[in-house]
Steps between C-alpha positions, in 0.01 A plus 500: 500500500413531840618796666748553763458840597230374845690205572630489849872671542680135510506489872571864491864628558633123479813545251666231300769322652809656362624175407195514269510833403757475214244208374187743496739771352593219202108422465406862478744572234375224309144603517596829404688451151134463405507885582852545312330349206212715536724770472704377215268409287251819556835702368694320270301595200651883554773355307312367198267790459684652223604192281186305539332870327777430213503131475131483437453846391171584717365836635477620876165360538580129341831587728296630785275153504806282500649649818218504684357109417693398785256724731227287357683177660611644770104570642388183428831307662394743778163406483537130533844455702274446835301306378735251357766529798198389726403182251801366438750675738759840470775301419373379178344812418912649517590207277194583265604848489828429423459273223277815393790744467729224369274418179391900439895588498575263285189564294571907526887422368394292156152663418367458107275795490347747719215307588692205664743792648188630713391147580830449644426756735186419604620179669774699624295714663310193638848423680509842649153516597521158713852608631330828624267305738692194559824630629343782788244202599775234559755650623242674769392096596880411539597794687561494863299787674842676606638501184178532279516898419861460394474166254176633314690787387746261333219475202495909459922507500468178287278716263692811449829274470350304212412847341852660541643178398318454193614817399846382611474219213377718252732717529794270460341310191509822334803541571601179361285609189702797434241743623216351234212322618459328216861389497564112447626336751510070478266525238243689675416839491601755868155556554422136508812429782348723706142321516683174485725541785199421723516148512785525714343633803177351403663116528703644788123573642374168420795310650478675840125376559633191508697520793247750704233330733141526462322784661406339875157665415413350223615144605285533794189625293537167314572294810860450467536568820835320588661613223413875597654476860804357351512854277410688799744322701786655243381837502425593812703287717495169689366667814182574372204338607449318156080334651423844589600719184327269302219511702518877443518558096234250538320681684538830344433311137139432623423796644618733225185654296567466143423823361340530138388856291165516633664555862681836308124612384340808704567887516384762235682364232440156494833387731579591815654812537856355607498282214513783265771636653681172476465511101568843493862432690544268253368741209712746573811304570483410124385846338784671588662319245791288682478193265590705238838534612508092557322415174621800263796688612776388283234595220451801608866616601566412113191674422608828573853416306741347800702210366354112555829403673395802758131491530573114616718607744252795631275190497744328782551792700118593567483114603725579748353829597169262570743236736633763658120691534320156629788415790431899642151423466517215709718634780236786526155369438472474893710720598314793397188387350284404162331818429811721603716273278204514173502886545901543474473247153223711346678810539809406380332337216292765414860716480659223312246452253449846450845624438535161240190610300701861491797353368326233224319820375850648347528181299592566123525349193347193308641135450849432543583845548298580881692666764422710796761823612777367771312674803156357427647153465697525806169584665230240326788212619528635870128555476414121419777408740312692824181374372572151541691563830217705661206210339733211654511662815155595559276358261651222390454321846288722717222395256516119614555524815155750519305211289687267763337646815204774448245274395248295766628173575117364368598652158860513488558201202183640305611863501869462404380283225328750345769785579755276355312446184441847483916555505508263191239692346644832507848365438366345152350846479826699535705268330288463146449899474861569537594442158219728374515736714884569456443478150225755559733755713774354718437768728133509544524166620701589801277776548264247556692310752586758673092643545468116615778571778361834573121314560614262723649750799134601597391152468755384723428786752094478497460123474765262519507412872836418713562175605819493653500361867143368498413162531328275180184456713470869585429603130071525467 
């Protein structure tokens, strides 16, 4: 997909109309349920966790591999989302994804064996994978310049909504199960509701791209131009000069270099040095072990002997945490800076982790019969709780928004490629060791997490530069 990021600034502070503004706000939000499902489907499995170990009877590697198949989807829906949104256009690309998360929840919901179970996924994670690219890129080439900062953080809100909302439903299923995941329910099994519920924001998804116009880019890359001033006509206001901002994503469609790997090649280690600090942004954001919480928690809260109905609801509430971490994230991000912002996450993680890998190591007792003393369980839940809140409001954003601007513009598409497919990476990493590794010891894992935490304060301080207030062009 082409990139936005050198385009011209839209006639630079021009803002929308505000007879048009309610229209964009509509278009946005329908762009960014892509996002919601990201989120919804990356999390919904926490649910299942337990009763798809019973219901096929599988160890925590078999488990492990089943979780993380949707990563597998998810980089190559990544991997190809451009290039499809530029051949046949981003609004098909939404409708492909969405047909994507409406077959793999339905698939997910009435699965024969494990095999089809993890296939189910995969194309899942296809879904999520062209959502991840699709949504930021479109709703950045529908955005008026005013307004653009605010609308593209409707996909990370729509994100971290999805996750606490998934949650939400799983949580109330269970409920209507009687506390048992593998309680029936019409026929079908808890577990299975919770995957299955998908379809309804997935046809929701599909529905919407309907009734959203074409990206005004894209119709004029494939000389539709008419059609694209009549878009940019309802976004950004009938007082634009419709010849002349044509004329300008035209323009800034040529002259854009297309950046490819060899462009990232150079330095002592093969890339350029501020490559590697890209992937290692992205390395660390997933080491310190934050899907975990998203993929695993209520496994784990029921894993060290708190009740399913309760673990679920822990589940919810760390969603929330993360809503509540991302919207103070995004009121400070330029208010006080990237690196000041990274720092403050660490260390709070580091603390959080820390004091949770202290409390997991009084765990006692085998099978049904685990428990942890009062105080220590008091701790591990406020533990996971200021974990997520200090990784939402740091991390969890900061990390784009670097990948966003410190790259040069000749490189920028090339180099967040390969950071982003380094996040998948380590996020299939994290998430298919979990299950071993909290077999292994509970509490060595968090150990782990929290080194991970540790290691990334003097990365942030020697090499991770600041970007806040400086212009795209003025990163070399």
């Amino acid at each position: 997909m082409t990139s936005t990021a050198n385009a011209p600034a839209s006639g630079g502070g021009r803002a929308a109309h505000p007879d048009h503004l309610g229209h964009v706000i509509f278009i946005t939000a329908a762009a960014a349920m892509g996002g919601f499902l990201f989120g919804y489907d990356s999390s919904v499995i926490n649910g299942a966790v337990v009763a798809i170990r019973d219901r096929f009877e599988v160890g925590s590697e078999a488990l492990a591999q089943v979780i993380a198949a949707a990563l597998i989807g998810c980089a190559i829906g990544a991997a190809t989302a451009g290039r499809i949104a530029d051949r046949i256009g981003r609004i098909r690309c939404m409708q492909i994804a969405a047909a994507l998360f409406t077959v793999s929840a339905i698939g997910s919901a009435l699965p024969f064996a494990l095999w089809d179970l993890a296939m189910w996924r995969v194309i899942g994670g296809f879904g999520i994978g062209m959502a991840s690219v699709i949504g930021p890129a479109y709703i950045a080439e529908v955005s008026p310049a005013a307004y653009r900062g605010r609308l593209a953080s409707f996909q990370q809100a729509a994100i971290v909504i999805g996750i606490a909302v998934s949650q939400l439903v799983n949580w109330g299923i269970l409920n209507l199960a009687d506390g048992d995941q593998r309680g029936k329910l019409a026929g079908l099994e808890a577990w299975q509701w919770m995957l299955g519920v998908m379809v309804v924001p997935a046809v929701l998804y599909g529905l919407m791209s309907f009734v959203i116009p074409e990206s005004p880019r894209f119709l004029i890359s494939v000389g539709r131009t008419e059609q694209a001033k009549q878009v940019l006509r309802e976004v950004e206001g009938s007082a634009v000069d419709l010849e002349a901002r044509v004329a300008e994503i035209d323009l800034a469609m040529r002259s854009e270099h297309k950046s490819t790997f060899k462009d990232l090649l150079g330095g002592r280690f093969g890339l350029l040095p501020i490559v590697w600090i890209g992937i290692g942004l992205s390395v660390f954001q997933q080491l310190v072990g934050i899907n975990v919480i998203f993929y695993y928690s209520s496994s784990l809260w029921q894993s060290v002997g708190i009740d399913p109905t309760s673990s679920f609801l822990y589940s919810f509430t760390t969603s929330i945490i993360n809503i509540i971490g991302t919207v103070i994230a995004m009121v400070f991000v330029d208010r006080i800076g990237r690196k000041p912002l990274a720092l403050i996450g660490s260390v709070g993680m580091a603390v959080s982790l820390g004091l949770a890998a202290w409390a997991f190591s009084y765990k006692e007792g085998t099978g049904d019969a685990i428990h942890m003393p009062d105080t220590q369980g008091t701790v591990a839940l406020i533990a996971a709780h200021s974990f997520v809140l200090f990784f939402a409001l740091s991390w969890g954003v900061v990390v784009w928004v670097l990948l966003g601007e410190m790259f040069p513009n000749r490189i920028r598409a090339a180099a967040l490629g390969v950071a982003a497919a380094a996040q998948w990476v380590a996020n299939w990493v994290i998430t298919v060791s979990f299950p071993t590794l909290s077999d292994w010891n509970l509490s060595g894992a968090y150990v782990i997490y929290t080194a991970f935490a540790l290691l990334s304060i003097p990365f942030i301080l020697k090499w991770v530069p600041e970007t806040k207030g400086k212009a795209l062009e003025e990163m070399g």
